[in-house]
PQR file with spaces between the fields and no chain letter, atoms N, CA, C, O and H, PARSE charges and radii, in Angstrom:
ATOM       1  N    UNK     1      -2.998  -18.250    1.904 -0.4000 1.5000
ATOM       2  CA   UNK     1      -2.856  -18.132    0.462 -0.0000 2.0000
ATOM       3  C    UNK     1      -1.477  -17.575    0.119  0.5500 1.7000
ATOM       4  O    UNK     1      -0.756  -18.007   -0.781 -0.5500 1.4000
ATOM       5  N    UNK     2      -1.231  -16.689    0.841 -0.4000 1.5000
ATOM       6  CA   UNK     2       0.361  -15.810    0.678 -0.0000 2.0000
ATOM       7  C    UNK     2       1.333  -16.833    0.737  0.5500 1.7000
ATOM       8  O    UNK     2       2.102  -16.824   -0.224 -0.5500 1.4000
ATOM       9  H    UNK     2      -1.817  -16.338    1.572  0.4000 1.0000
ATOM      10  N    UNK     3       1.561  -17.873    1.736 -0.4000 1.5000
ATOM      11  CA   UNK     3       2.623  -18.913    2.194 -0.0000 2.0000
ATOM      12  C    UNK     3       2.307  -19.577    1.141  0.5500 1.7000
ATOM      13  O    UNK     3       3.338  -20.048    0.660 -0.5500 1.4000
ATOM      14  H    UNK     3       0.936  -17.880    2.517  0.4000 1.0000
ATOM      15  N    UNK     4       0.864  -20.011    0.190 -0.4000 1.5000
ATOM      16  CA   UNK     4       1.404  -21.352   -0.567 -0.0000 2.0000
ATOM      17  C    UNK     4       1.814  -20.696   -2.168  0.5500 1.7000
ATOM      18  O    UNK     4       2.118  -21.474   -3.073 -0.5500 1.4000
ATOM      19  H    UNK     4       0.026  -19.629    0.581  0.4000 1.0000
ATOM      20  N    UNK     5       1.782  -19.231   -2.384 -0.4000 1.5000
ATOM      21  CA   UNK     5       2.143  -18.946   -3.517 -0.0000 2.0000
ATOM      22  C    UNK     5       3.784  -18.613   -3.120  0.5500 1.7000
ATOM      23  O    UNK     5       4.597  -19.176   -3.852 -0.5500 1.4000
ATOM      24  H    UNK     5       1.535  -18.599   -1.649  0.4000 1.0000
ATOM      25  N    UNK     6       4.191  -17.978   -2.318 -0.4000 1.5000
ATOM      26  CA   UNK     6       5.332  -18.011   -2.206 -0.0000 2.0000
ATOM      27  C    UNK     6       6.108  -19.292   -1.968  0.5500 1.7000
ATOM      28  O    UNK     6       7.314  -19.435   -2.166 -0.5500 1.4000
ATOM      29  H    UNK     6       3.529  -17.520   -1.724  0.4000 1.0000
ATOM      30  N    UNK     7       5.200  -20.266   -1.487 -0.4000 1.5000
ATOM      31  CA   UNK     7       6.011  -21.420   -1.780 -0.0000 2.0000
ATOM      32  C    UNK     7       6.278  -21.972   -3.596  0.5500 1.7000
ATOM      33  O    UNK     7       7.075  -22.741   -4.133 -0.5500 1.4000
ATOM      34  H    UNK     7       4.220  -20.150   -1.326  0.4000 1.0000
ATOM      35  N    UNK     8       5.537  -21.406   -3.917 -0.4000 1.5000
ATOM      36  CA   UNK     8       6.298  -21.662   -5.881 -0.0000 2.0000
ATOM      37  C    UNK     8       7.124  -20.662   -6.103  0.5500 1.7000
ATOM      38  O    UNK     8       7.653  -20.770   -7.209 -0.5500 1.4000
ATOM      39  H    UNK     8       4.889  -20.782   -3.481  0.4000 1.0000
ATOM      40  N    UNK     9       7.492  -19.626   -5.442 -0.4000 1.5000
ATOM      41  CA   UNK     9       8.059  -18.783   -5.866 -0.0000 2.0000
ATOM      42  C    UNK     9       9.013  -18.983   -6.103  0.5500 1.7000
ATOM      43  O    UNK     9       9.195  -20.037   -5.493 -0.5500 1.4000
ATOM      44  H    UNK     9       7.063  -19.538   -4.543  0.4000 1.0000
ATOM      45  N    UNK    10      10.335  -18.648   -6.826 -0.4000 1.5000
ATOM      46  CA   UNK    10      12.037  -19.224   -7.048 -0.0000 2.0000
ATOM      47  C    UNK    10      12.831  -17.894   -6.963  0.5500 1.7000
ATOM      48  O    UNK    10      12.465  -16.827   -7.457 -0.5500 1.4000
ATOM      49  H    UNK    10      10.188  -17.792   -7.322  0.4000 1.0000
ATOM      50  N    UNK    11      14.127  -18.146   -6.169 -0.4000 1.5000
ATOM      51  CA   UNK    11      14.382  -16.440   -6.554 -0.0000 2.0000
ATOM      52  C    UNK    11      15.149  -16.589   -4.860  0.5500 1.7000
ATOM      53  O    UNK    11      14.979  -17.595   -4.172 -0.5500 1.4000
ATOM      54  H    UNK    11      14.424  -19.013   -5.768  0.4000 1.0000
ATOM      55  N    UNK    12      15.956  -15.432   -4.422 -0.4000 1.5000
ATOM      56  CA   UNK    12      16.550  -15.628   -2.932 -0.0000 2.0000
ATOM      57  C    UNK    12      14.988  -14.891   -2.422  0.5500 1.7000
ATOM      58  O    UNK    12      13.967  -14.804   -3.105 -0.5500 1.4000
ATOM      59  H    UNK    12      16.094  -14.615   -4.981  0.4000 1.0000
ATOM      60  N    UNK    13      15.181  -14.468   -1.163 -0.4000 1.5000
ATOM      61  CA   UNK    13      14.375  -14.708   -0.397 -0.0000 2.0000
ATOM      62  C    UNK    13      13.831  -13.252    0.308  0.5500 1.7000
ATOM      63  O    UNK    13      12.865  -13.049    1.043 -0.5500 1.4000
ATOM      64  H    UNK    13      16.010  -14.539   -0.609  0.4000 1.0000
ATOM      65  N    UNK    14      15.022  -12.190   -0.312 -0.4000 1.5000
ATOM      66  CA   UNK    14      14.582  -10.916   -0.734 -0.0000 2.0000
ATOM      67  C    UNK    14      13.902  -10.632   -2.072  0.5500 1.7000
ATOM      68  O    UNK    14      13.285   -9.568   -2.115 -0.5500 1.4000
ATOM      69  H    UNK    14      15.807  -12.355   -0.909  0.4000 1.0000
ATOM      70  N    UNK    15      13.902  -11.248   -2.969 -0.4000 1.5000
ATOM      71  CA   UNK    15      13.537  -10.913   -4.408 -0.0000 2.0000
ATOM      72  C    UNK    15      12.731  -12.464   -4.843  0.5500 1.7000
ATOM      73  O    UNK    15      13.418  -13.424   -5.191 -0.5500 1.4000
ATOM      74  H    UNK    15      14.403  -12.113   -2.934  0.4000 1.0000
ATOM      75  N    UNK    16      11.264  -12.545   -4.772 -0.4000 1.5000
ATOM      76  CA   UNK    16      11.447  -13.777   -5.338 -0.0000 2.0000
ATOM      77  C    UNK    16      10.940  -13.173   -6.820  0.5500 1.7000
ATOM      78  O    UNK    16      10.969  -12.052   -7.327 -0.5500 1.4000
ATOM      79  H    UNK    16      10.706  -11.765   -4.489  0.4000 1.0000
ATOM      80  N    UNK    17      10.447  -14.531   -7.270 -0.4000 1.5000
ATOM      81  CA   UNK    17       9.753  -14.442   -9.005 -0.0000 2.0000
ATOM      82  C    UNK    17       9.204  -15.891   -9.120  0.5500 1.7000
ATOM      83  O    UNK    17       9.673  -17.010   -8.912 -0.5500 1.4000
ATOM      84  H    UNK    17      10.424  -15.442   -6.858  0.4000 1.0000
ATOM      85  N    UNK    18       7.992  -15.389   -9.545 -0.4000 1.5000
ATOM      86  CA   UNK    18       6.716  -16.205  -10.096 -0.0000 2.0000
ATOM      87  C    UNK    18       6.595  -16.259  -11.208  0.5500 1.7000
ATOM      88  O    UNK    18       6.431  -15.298  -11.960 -0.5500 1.4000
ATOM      89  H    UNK    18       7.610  -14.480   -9.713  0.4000 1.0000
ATOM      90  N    UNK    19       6.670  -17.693  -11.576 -0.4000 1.5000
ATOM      91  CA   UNK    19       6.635  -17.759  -13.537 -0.0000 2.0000
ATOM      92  C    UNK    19       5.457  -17.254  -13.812  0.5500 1.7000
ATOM      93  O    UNK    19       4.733  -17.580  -12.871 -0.5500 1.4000
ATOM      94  H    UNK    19       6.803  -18.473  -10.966  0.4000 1.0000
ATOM      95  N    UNK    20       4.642  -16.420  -14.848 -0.4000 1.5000
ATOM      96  CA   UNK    20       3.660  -16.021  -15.549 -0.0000 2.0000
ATOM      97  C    UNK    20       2.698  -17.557  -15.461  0.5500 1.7000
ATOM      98  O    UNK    20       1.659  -17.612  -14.804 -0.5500 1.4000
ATOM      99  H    UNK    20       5.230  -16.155  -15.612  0.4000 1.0000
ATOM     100  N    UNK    21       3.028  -18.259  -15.923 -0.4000 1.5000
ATOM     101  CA   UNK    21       2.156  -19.472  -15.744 -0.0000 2.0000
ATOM     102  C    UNK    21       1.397  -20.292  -14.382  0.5500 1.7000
ATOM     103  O    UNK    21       0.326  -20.892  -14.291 -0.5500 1.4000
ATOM     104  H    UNK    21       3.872  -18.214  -16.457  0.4000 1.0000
ATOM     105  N    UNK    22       2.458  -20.012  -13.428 -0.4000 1.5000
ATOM     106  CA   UNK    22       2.040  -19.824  -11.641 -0.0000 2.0000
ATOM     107  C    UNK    22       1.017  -19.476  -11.661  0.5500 1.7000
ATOM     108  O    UNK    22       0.036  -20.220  -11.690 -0.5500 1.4000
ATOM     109  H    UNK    22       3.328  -19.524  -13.502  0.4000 1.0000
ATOM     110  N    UNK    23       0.981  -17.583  -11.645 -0.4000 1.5000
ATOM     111  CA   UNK    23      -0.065  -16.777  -11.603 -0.0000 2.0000
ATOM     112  C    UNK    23      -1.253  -17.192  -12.328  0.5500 1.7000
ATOM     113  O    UNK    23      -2.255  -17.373  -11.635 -0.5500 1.4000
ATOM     114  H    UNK    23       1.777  -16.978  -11.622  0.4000 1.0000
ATOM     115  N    UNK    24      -1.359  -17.405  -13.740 -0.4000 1.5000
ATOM     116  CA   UNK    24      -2.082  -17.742  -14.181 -0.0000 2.0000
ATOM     117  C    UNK    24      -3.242  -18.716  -14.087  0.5500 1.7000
ATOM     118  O    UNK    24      -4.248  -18.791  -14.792 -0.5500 1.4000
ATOM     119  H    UNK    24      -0.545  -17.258  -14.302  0.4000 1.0000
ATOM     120  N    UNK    25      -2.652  -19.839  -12.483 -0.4000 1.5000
ATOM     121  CA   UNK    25      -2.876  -20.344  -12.504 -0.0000 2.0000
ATOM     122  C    UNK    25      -4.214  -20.135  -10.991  0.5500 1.7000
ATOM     123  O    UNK    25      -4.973  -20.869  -10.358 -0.5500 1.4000
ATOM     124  H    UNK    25      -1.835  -19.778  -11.910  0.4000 1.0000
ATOM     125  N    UNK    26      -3.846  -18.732  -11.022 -0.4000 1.5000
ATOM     126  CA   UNK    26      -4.764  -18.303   -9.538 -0.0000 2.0000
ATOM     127  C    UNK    26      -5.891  -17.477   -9.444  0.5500 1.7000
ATOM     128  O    UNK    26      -5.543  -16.403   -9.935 -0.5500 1.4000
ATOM     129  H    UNK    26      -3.229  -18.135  -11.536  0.4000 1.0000
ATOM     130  N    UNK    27      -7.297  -17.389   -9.000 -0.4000 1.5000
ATOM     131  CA   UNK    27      -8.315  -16.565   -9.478 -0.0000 2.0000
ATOM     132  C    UNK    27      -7.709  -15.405   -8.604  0.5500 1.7000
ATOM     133  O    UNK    27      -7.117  -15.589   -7.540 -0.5500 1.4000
ATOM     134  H    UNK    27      -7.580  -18.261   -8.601  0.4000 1.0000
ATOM     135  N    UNK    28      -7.843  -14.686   -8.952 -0.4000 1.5000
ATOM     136  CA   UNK    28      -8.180  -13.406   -7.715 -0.0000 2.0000
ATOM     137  C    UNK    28      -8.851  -12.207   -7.965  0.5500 1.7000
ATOM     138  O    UNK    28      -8.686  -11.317   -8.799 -0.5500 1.4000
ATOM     139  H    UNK    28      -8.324  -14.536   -9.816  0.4000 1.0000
ATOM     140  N    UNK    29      -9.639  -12.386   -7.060 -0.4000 1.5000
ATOM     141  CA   UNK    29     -10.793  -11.570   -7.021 -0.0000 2.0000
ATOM     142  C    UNK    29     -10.670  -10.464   -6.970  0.5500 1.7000
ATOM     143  O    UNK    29      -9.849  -10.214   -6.088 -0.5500 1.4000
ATOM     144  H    UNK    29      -9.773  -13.109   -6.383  0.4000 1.0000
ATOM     145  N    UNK    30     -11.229   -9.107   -7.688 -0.4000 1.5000
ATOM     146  CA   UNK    30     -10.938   -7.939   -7.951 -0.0000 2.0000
ATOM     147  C    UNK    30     -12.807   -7.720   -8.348  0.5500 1.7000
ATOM     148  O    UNK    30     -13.735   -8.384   -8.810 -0.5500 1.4000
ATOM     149  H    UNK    30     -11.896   -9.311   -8.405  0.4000 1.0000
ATOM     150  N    UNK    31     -12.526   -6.279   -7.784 -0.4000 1.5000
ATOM     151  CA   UNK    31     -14.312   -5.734   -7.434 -0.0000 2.0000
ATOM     152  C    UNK    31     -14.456   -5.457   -9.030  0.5500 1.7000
ATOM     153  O    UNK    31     -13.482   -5.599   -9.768 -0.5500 1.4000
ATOM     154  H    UNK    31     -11.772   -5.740   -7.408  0.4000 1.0000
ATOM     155  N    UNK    32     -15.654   -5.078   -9.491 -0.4000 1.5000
ATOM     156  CA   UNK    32     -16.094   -5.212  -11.103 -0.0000 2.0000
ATOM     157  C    UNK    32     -15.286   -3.703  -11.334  0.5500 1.7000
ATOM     158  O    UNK    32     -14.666   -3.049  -10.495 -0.5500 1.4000
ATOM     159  H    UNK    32     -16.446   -4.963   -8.891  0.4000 1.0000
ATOM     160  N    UNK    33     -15.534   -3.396  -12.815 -0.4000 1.5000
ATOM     161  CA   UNK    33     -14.737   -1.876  -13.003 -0.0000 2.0000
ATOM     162  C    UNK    33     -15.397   -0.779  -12.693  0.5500 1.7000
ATOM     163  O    UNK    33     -14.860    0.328  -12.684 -0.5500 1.4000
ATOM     164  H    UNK    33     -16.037   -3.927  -13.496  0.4000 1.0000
ATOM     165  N    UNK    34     -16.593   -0.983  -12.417 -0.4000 1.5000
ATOM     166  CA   UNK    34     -17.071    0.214  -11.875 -0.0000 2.0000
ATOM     167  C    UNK    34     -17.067    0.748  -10.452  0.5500 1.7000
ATOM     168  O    UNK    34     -17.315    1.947  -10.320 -0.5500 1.4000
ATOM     169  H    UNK    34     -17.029   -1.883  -12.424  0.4000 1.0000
ATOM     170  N    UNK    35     -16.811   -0.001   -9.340 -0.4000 1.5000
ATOM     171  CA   UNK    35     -16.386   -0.408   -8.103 -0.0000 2.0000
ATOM     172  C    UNK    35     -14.727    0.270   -7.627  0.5500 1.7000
ATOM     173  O    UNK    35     -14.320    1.007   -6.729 -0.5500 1.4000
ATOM     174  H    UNK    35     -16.610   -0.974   -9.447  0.4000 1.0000
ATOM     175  N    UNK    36     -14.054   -0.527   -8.906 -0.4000 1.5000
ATOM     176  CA   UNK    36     -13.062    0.109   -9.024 -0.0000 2.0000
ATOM     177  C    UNK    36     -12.450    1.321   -8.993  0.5500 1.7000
ATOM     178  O    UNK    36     -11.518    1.718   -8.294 -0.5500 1.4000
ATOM     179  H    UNK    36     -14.385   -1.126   -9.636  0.4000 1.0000
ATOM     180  N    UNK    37     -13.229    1.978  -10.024 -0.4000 1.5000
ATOM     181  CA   UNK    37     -13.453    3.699  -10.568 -0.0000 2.0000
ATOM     182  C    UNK    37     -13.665    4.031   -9.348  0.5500 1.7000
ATOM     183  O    UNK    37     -12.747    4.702   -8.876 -0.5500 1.4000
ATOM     184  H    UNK    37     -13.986    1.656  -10.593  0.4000 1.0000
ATOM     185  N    UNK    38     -14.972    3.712   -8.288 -0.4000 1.5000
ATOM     186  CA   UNK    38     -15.703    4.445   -7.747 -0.0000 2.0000
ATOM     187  C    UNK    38     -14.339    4.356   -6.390  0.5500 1.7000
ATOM     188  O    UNK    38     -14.389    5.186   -5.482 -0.5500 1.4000
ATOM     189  H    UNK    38     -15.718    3.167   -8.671  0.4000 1.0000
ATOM     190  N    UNK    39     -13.321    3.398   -6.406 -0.4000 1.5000
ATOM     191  CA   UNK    39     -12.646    3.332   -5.276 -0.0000 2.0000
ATOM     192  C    UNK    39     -11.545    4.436   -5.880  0.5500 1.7000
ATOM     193  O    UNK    39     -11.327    5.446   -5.212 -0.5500 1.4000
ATOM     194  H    UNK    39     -13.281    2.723   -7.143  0.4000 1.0000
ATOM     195  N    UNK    40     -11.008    4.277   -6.866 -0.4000 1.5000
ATOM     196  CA   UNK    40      -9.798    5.250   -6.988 -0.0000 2.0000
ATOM     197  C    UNK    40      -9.842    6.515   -7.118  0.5500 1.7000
ATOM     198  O    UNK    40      -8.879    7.254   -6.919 -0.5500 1.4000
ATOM     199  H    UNK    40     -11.185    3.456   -7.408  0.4000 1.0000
ATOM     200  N    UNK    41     -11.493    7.046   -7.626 -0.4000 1.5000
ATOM     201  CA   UNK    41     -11.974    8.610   -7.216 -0.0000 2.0000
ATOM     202  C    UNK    41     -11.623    8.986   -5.742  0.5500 1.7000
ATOM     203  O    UNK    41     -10.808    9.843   -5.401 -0.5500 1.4000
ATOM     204  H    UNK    41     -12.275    6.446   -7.788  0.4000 1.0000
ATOM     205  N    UNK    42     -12.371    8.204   -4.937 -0.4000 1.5000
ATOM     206  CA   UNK    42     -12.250    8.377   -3.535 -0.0000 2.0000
ATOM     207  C    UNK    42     -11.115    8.574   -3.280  0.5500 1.7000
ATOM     208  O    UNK    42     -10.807    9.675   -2.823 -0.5500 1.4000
ATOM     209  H    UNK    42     -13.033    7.508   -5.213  0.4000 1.0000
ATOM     210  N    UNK    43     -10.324    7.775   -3.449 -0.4000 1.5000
ATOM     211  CA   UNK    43      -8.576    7.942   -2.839 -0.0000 2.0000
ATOM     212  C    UNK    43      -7.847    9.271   -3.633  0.5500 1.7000
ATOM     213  O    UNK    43      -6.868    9.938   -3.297 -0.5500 1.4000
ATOM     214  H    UNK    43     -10.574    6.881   -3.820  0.4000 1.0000
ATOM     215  N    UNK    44      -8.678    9.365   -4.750 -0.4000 1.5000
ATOM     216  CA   UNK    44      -7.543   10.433   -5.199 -0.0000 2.0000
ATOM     217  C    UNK    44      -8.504   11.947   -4.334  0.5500 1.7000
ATOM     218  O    UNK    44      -8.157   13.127   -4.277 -0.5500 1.4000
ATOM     219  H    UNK    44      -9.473    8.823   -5.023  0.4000 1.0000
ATOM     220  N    UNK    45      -9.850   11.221   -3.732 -0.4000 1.5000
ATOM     221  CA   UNK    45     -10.097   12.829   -3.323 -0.0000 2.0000
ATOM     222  C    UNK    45      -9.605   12.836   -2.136  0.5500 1.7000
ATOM     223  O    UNK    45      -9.839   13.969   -1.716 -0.5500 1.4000
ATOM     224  H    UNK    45     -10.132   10.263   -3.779  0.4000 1.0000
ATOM     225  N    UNK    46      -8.825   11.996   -0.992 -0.4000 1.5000
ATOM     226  CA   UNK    46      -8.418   11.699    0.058 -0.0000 2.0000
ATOM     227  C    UNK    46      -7.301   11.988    0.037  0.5500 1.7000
ATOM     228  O    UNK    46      -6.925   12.798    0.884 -0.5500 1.4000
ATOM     229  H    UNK    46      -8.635   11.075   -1.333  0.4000 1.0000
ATOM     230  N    UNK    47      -6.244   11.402   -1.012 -0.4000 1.5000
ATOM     231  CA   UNK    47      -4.944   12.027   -0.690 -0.0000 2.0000
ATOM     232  C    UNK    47      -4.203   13.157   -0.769  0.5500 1.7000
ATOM     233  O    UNK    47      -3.002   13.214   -0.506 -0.5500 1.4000
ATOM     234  H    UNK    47      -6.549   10.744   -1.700  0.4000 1.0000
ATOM     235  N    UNK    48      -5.137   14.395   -1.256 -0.4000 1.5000
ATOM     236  CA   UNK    48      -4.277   15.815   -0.655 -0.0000 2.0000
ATOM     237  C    UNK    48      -4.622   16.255    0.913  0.5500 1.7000
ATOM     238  O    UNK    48      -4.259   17.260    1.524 -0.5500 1.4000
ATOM     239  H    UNK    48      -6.112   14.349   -1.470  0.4000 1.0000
ATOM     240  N    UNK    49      -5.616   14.926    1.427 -0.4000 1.5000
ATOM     241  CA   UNK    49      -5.755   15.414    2.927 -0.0000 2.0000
ATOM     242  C    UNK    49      -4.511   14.445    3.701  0.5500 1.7000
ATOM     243  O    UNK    49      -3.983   14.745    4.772 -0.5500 1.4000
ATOM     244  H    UNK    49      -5.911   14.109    0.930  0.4000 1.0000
ATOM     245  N    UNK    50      -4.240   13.391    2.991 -0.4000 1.5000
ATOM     246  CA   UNK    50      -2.727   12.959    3.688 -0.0000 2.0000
ATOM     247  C    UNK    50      -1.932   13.550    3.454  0.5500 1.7000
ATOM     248  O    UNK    50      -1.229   13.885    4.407 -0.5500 1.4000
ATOM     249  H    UNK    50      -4.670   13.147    2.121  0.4000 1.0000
ATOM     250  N    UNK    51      -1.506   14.093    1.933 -0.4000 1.5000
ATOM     251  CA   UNK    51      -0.645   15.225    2.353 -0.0000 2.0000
ATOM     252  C    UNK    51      -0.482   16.164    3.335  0.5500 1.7000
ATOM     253  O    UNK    51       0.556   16.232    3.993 -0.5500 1.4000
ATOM     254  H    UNK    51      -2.078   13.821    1.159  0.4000 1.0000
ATOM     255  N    UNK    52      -1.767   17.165    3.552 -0.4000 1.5000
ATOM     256  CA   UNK    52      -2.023   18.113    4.706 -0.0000 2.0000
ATOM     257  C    UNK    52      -1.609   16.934    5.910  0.5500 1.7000
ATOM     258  O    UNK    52      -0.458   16.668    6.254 -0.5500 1.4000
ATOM     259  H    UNK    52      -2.611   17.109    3.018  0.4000 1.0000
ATOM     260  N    UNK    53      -2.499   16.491    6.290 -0.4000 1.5000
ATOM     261  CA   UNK    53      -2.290   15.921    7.563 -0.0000 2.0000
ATOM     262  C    UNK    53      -0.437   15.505    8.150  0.5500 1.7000
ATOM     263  O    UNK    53       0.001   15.558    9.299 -0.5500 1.4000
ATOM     264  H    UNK    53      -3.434   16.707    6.010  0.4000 1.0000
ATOM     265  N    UNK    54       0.431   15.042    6.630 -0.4000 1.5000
ATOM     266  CA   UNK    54       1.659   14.778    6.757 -0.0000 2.0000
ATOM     267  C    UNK    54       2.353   16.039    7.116  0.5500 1.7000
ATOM     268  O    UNK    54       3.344   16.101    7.843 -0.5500 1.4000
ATOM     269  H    UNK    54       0.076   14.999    5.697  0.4000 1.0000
ATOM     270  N    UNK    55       1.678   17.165    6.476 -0.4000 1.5000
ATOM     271  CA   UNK    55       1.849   18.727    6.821 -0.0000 2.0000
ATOM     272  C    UNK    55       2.047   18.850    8.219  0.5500 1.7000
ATOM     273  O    UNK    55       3.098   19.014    8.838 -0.5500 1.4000
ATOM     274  H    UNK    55       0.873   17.115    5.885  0.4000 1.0000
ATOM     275  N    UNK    56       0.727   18.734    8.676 -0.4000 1.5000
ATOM     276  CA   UNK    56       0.720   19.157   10.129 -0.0000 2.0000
ATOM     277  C    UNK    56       1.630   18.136   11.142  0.5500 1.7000
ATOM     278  O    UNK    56       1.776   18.681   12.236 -0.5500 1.4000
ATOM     279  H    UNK    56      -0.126   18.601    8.173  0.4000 1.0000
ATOM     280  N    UNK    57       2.042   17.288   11.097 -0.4000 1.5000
ATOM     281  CA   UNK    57       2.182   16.023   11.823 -0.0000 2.0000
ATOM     282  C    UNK    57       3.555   16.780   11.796  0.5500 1.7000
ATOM     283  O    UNK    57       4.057   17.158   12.855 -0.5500 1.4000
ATOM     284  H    UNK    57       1.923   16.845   10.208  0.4000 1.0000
ATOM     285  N    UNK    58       4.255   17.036   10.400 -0.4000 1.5000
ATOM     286  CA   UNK    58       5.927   17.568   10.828 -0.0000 2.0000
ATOM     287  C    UNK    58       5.880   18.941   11.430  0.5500 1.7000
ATOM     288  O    UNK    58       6.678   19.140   12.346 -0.5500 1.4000
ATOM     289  H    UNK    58       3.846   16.729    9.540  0.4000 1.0000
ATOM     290  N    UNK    59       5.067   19.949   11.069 -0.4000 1.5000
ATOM     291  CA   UNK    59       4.678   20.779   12.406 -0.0000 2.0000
ATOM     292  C    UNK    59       4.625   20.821   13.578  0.5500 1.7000
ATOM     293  O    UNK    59       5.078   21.734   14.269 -0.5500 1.4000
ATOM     294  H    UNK    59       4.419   19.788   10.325  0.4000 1.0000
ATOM     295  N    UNK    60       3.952   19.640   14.044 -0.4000 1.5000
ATOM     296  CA   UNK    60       3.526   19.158   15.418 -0.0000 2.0000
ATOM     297  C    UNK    60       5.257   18.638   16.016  0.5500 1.7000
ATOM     298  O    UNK    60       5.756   18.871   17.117 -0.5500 1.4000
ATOM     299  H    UNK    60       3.584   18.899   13.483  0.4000 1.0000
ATOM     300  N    UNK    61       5.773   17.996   15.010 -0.4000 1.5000
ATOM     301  CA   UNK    61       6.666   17.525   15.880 -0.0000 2.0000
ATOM     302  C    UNK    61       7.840   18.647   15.579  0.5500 1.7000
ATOM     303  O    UNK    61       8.368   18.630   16.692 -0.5500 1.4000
ATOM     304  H    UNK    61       5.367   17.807   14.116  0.4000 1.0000
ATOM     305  N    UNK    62       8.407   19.361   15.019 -0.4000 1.5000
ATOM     306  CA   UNK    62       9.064   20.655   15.177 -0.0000 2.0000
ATOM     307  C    UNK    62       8.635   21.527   16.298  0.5500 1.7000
ATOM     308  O    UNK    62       9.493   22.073   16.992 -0.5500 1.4000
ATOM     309  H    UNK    62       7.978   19.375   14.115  0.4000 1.0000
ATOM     310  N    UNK    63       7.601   21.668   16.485 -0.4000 1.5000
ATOM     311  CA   UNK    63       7.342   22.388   17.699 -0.0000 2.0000
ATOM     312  C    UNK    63       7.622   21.449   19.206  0.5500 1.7000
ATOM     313  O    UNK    63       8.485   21.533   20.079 -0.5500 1.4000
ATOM     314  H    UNK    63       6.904   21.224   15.922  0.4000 1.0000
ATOM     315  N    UNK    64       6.493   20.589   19.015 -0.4000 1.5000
ATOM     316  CA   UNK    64       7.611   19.594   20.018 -0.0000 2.0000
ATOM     317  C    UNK    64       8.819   19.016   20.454  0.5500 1.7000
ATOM     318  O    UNK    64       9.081   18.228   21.364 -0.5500 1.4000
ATOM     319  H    UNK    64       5.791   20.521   18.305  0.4000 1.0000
ATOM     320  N    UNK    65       9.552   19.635   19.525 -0.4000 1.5000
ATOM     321  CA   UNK    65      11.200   19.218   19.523 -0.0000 2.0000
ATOM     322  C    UNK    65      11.645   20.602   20.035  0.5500 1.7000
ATOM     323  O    UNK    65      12.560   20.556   20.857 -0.5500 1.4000
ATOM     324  H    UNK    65       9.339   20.274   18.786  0.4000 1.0000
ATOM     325  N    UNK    66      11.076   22.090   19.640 -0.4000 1.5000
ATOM     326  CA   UNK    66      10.864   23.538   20.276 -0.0000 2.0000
ATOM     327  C    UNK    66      10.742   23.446   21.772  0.5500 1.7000
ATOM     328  O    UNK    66      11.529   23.967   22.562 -0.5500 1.4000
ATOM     329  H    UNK    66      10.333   22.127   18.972  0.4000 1.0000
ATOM     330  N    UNK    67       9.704   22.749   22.083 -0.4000 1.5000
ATOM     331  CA   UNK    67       9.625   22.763   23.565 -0.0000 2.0000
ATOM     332  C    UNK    67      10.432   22.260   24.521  0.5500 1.7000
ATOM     333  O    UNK    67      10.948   21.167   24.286 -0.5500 1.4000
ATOM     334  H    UNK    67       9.065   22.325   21.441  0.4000 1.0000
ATOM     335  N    UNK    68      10.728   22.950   25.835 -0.4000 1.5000
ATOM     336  CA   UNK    68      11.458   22.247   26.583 -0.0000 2.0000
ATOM     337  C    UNK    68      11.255   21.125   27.088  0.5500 1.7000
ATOM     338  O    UNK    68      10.131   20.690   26.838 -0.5500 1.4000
ATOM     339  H    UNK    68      10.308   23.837   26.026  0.4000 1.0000
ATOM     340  N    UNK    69      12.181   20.186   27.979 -0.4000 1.5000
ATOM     341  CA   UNK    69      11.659   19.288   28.256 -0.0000 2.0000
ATOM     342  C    UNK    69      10.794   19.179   29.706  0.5500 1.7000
ATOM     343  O    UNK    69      11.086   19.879   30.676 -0.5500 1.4000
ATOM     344  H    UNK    69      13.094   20.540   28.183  0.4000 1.0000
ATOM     345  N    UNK    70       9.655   18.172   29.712 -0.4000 1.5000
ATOM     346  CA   UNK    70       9.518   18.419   31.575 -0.0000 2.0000
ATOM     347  C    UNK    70      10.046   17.899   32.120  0.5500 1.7000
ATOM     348  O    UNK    70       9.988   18.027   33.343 -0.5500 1.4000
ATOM     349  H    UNK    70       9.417   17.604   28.924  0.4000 1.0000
């Protein structure tokens, strides 16, 4: 599906662009709005644990850069 919309696409080959009417012309499926809600609660209660976790991870590797080598 990706290869045949980018094949309408116009534009170089870093930047393309899709006329409004393209798109328009494509279903895509998206979960109902309540589905929705119930997905972006979740993520917003998830991402102060990627933060932390991004926390610890530059921790981990400061100390490992601390240690000598074997």
């Amino acid at each position: 599906v990706q290869s045949v919309i980018e094949d309408q696409a116009s534009g170089s080959t870093k930047q393309k662009e899709l006329a409004q009417e393209t798109v328009k012309r494509y279903l895509i499926p998206v979960p109902p709005l309540a589905e929705q809600r119930r997905i972006a609660e979740r993520v917003s209660e998830l991402m102060p644990l990627v933060g932390e976790y991004g926390k610890l991870e530059d921790e981990r590797e400061a100390l490992d850069a601390s240690l000598p080598e074997r």
